[in-house]
N, CA, C and O atoms as a printed pandas DataFrame, in Angstrom:
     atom_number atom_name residue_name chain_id  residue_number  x_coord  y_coord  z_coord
0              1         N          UNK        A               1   -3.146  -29.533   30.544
1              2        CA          UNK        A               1   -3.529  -28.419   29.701
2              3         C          UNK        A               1   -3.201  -28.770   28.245
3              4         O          UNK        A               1   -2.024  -29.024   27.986
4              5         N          UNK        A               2   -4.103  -28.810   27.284
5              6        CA          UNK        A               2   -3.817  -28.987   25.850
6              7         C          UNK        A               2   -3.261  -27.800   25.091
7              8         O          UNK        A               2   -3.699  -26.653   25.176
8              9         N          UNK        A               3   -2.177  -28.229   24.290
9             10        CA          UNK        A               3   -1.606  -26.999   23.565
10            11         C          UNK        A               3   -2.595  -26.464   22.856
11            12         O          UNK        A               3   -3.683  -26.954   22.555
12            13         N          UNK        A               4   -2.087  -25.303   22.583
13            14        CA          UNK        A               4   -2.856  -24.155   21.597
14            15         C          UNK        A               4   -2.189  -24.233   20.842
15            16         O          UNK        A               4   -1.137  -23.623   21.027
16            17         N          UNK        A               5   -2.359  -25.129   19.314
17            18        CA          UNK        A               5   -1.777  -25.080   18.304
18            19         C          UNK        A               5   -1.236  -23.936   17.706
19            20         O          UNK        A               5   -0.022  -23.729   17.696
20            21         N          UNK        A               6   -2.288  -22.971   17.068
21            22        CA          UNK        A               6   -1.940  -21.800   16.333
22            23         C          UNK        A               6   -0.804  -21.087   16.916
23            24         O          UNK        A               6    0.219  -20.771   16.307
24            25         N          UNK        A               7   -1.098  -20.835   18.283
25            26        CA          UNK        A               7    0.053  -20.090   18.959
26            27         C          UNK        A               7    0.877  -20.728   19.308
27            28         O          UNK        A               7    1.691  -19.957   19.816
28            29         N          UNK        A               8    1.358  -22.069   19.400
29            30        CA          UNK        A               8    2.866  -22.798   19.692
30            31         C          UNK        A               8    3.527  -22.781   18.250
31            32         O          UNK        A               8    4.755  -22.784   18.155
32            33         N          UNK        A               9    2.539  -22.759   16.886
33            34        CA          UNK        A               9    3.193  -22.777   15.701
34            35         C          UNK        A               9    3.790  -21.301   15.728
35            36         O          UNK        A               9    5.010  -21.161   15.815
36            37         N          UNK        A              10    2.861  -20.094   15.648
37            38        CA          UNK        A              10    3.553  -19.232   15.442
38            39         C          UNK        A              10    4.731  -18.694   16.436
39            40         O          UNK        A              10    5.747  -18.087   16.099
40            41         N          UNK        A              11    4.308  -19.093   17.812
41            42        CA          UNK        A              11    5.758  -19.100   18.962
42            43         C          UNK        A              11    7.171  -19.785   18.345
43            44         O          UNK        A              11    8.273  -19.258   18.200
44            45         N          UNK        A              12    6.704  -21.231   18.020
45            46        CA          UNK        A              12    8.175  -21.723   17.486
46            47         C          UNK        A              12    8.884  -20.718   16.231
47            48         O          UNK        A              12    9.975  -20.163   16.102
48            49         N          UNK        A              13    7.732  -20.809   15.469
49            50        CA          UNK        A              13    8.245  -20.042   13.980
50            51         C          UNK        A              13    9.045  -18.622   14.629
51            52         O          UNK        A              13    9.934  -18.492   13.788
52            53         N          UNK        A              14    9.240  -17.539   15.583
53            54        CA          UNK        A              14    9.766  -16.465   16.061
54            55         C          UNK        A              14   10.450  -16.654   16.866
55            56         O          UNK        A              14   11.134  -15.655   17.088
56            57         N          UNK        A              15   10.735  -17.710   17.680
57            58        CA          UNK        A              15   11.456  -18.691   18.622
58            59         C          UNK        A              15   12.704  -18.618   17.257
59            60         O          UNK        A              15   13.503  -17.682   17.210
60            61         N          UNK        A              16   12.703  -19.571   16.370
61            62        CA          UNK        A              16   13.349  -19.768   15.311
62            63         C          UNK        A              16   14.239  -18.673   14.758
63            64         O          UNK        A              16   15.468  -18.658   14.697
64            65         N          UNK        A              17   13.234  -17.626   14.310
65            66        CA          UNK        A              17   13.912  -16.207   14.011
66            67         C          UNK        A              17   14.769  -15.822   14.553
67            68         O          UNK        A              17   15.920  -15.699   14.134
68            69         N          UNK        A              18   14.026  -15.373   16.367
69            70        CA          UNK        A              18   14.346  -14.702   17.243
70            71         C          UNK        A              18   16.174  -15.312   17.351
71            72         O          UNK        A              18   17.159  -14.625   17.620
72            73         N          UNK        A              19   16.122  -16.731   17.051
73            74        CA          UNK        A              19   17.630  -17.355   17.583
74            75         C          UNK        A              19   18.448  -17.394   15.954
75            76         O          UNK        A              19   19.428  -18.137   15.909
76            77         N          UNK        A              20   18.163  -16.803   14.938
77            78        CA          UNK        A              20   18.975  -16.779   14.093
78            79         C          UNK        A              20   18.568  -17.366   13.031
79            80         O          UNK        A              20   19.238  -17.180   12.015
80            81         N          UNK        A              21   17.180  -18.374   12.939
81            82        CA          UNK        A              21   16.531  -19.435   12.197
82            83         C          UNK        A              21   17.011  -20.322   11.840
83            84         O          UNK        A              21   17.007  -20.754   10.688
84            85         N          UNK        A              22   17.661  -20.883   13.030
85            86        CA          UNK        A              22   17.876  -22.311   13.033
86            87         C          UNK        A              22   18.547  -22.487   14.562
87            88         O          UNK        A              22   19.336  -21.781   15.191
88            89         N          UNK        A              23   17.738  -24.007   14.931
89            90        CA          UNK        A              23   18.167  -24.492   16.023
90            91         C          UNK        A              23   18.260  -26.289   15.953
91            92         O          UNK        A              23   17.615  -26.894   15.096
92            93         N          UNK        A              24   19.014  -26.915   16.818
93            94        CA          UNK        A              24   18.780  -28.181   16.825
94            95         C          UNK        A              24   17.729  -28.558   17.110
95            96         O          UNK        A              24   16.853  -27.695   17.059
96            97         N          UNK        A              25   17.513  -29.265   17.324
97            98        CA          UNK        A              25   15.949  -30.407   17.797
98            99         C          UNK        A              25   15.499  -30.075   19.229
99           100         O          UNK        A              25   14.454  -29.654   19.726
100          101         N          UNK        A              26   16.929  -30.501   19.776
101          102        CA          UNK        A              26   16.453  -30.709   20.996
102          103         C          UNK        A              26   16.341  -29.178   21.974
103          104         O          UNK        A              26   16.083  -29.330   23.168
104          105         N          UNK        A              27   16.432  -28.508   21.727
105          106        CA          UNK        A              27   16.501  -26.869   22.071
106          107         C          UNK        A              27   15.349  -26.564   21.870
107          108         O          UNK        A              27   14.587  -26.051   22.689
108          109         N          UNK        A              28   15.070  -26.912   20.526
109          110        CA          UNK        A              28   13.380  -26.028   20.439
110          111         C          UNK        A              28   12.149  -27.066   20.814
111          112         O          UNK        A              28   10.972  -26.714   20.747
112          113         N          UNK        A              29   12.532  -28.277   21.183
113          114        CA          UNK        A              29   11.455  -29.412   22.027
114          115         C          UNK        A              29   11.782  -29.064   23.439
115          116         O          UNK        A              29   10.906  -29.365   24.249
116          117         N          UNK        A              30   12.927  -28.459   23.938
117          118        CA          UNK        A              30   12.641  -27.923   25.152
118          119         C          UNK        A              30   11.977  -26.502   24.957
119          120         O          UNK        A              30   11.572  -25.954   25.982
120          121         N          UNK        A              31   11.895  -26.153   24.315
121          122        CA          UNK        A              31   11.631  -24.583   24.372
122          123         C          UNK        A              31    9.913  -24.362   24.227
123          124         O          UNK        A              31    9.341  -23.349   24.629
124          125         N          UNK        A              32    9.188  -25.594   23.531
125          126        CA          UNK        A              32    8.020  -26.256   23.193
126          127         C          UNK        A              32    7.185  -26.631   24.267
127          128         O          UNK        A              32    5.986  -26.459   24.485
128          129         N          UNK        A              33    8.180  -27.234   24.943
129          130        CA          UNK        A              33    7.925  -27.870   26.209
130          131         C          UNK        A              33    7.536  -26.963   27.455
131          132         O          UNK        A              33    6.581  -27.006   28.230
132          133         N          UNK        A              34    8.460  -26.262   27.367
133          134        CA          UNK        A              34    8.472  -25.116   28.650
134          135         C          UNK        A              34    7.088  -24.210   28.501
135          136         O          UNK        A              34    6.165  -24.351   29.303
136          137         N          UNK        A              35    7.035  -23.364   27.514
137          138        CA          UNK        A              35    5.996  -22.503   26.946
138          139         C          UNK        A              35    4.684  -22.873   26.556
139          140         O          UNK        A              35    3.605  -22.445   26.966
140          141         N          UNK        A              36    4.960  -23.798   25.638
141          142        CA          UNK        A              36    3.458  -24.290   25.372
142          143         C          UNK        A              36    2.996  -25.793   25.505
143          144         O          UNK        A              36    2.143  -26.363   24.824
144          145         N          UNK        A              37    3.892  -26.399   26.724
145          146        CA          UNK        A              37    3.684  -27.258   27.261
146          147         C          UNK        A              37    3.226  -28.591   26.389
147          148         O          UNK        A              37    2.332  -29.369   26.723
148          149         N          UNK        A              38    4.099  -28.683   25.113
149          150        CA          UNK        A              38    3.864  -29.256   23.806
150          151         C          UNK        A              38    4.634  -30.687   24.104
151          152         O          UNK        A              38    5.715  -30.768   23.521
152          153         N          UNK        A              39    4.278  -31.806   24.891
153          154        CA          UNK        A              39    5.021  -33.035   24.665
154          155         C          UNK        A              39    5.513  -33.595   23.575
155          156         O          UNK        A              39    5.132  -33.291   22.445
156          157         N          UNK        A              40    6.381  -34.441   23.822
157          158        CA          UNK        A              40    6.937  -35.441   22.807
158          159         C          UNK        A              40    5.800  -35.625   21.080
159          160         O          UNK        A              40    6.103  -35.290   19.935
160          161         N          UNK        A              41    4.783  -36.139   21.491
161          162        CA          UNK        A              41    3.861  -36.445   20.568
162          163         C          UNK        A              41    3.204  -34.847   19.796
163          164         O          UNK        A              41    3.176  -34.636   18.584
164          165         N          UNK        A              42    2.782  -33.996   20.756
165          166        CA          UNK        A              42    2.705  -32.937   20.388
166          167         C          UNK        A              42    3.359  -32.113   19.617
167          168         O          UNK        A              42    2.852  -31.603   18.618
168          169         N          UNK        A              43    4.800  -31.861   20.089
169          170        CA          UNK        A              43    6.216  -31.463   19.101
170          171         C          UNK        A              43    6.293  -31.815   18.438
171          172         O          UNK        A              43    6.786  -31.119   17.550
172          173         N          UNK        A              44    5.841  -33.570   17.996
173          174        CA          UNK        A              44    6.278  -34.158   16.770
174          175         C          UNK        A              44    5.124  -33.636   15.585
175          176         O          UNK        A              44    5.380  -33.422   14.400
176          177         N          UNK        A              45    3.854  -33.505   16.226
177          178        CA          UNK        A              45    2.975  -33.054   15.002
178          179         C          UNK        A              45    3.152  -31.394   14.861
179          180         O          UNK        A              45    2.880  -30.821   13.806
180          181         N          UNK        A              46    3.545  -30.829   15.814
181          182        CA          UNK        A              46    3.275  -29.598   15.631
182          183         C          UNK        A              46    4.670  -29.149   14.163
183          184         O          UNK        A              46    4.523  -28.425   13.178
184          185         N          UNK        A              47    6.006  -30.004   14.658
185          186        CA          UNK        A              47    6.974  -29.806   13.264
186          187         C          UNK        A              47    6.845  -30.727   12.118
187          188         O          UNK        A              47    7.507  -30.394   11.135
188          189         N          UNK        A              48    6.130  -31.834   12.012
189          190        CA          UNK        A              48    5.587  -32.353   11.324
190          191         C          UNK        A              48    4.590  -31.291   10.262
191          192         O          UNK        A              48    4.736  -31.207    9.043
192          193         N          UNK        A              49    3.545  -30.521   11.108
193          194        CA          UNK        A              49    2.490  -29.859    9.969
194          195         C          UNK        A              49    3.688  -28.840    9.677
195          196         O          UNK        A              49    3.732  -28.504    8.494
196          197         N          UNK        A              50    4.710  -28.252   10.532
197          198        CA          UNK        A              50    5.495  -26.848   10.093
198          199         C          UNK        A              50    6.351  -27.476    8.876
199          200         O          UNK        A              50    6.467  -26.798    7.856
200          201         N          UNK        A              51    6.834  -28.499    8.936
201          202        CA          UNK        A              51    6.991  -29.060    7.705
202          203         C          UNK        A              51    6.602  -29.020    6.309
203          204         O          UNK        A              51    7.174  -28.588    5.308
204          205         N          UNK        A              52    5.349  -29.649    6.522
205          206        CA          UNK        A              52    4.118  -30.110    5.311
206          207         C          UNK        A              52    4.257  -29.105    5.002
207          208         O          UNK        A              52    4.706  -28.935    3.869
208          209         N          UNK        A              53    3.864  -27.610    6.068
209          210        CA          UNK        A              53    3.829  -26.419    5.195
210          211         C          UNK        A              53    4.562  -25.790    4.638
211          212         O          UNK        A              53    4.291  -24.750    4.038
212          213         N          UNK        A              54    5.431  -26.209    4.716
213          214        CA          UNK        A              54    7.030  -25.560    4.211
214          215         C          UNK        A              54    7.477  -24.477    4.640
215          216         O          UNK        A              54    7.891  -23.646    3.832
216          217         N          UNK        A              55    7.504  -24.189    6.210
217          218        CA          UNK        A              55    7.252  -23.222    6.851
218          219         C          UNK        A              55    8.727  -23.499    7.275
219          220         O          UNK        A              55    9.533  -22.618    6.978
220          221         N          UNK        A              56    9.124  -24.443    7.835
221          222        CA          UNK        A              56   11.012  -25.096    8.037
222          223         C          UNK        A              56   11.350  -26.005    7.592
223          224         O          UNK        A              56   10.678  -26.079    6.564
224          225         N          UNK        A              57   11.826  -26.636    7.625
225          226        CA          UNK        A              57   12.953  -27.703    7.267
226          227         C          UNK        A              57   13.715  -28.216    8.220
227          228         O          UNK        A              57   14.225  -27.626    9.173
228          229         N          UNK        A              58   13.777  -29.343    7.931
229          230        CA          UNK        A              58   14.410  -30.481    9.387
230          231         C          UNK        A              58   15.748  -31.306    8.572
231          232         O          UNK        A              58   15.610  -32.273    7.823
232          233         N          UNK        A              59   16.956  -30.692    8.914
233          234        CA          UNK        A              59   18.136  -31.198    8.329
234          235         C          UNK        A              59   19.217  -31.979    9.299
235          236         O          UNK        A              59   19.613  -31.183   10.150
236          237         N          UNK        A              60   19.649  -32.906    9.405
237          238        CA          UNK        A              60   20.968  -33.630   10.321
238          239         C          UNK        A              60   20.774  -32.571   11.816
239          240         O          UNK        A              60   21.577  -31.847   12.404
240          241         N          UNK        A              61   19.235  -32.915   12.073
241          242        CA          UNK        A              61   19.413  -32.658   13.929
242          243         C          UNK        A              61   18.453  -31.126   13.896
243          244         O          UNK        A              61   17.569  -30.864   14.711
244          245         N          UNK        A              62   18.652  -30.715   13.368
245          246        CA          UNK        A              62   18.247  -28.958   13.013
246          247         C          UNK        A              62   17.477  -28.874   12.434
247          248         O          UNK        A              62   17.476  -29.543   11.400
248          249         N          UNK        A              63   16.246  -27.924   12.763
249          250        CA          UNK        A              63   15.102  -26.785   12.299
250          251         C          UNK        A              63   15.124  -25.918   11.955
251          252         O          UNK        A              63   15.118  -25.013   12.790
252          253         N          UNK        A              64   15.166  -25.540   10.453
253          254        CA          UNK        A              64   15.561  -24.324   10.241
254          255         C          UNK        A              64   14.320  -23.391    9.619
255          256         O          UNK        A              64   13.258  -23.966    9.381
256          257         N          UNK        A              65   14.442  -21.956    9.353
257          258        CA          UNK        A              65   12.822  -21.775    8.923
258          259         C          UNK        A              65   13.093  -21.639    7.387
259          260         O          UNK        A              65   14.263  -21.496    7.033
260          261         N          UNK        A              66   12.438  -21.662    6.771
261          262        CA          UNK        A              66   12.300  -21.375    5.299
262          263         C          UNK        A              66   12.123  -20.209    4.863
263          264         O          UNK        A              66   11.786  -19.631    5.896
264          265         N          UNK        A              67   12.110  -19.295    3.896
265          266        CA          UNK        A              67   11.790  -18.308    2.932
266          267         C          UNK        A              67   10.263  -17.347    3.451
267          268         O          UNK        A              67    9.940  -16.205    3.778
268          269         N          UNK        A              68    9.601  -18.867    3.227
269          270        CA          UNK        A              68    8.208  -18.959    3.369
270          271         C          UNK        A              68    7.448  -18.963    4.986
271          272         O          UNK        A              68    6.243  -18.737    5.099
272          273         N          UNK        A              69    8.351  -19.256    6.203
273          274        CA          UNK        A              69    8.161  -19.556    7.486
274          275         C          UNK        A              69    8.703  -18.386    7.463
275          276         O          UNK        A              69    8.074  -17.971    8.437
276          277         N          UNK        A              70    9.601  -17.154    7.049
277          278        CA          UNK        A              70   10.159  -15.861    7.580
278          279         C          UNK        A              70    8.622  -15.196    7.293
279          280         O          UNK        A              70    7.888  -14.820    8.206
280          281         N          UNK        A              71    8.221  -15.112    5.630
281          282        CA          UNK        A              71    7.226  -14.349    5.401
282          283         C          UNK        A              71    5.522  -14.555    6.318
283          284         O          UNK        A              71    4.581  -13.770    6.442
284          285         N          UNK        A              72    5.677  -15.577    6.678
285          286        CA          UNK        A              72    4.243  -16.294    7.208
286          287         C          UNK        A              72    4.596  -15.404    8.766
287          288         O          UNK        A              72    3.642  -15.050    9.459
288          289         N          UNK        A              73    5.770  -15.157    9.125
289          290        CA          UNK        A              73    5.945  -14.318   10.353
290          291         C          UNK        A              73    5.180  -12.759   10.191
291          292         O          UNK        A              73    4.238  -12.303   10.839
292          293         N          UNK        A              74    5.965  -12.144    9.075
293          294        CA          UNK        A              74    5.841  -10.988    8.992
294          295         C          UNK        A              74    4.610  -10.581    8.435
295          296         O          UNK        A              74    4.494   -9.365    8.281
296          297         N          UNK        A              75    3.423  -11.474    8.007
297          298        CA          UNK        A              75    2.355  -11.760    7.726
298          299         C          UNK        A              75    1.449  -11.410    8.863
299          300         O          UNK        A              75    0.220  -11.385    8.798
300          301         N          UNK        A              76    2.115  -11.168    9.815
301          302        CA          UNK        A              76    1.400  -11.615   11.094
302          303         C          UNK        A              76    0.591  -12.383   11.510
303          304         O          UNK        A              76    0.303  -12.388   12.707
């Protein structure tokens, strides 16, 4: 089954919230994994573009969301 981008981005991005907005790596590549069935390669582009967009930030192990990844939530 191929991920559904739009909705694994906005799942992680409230995933994120939902846990305080911020998690390690490996928590939310399982959490990727489970739900939207997002492999290795998949996870990597899907926080890769959440990146680019400045939607989180990837610091010593951890994903955290940004300013801009809270508002892009409440944006719906």
């Amino acid at each position: 089954m191929a991920t559904d981008i739009p909705t694994a981005r906005r799942g992680l991005l409230a995933f994120l919230a939902k846990q305080g907005g911020a998690l390690p790596m490996r928590e939310l590549h399982i959490h990727s994994l489970v739900f939207y069935q997002a492999g290795h390669q998949a996870f990597s582009q899907l926080m890769e573009g959440l990146i680019a967009d400045q939607l989180v930030v990837f610091d010593e192990g951890t994903f955290s969301l940004t300013e801009k990844g809270r508002g892009a939530l409440a944006d719906g």
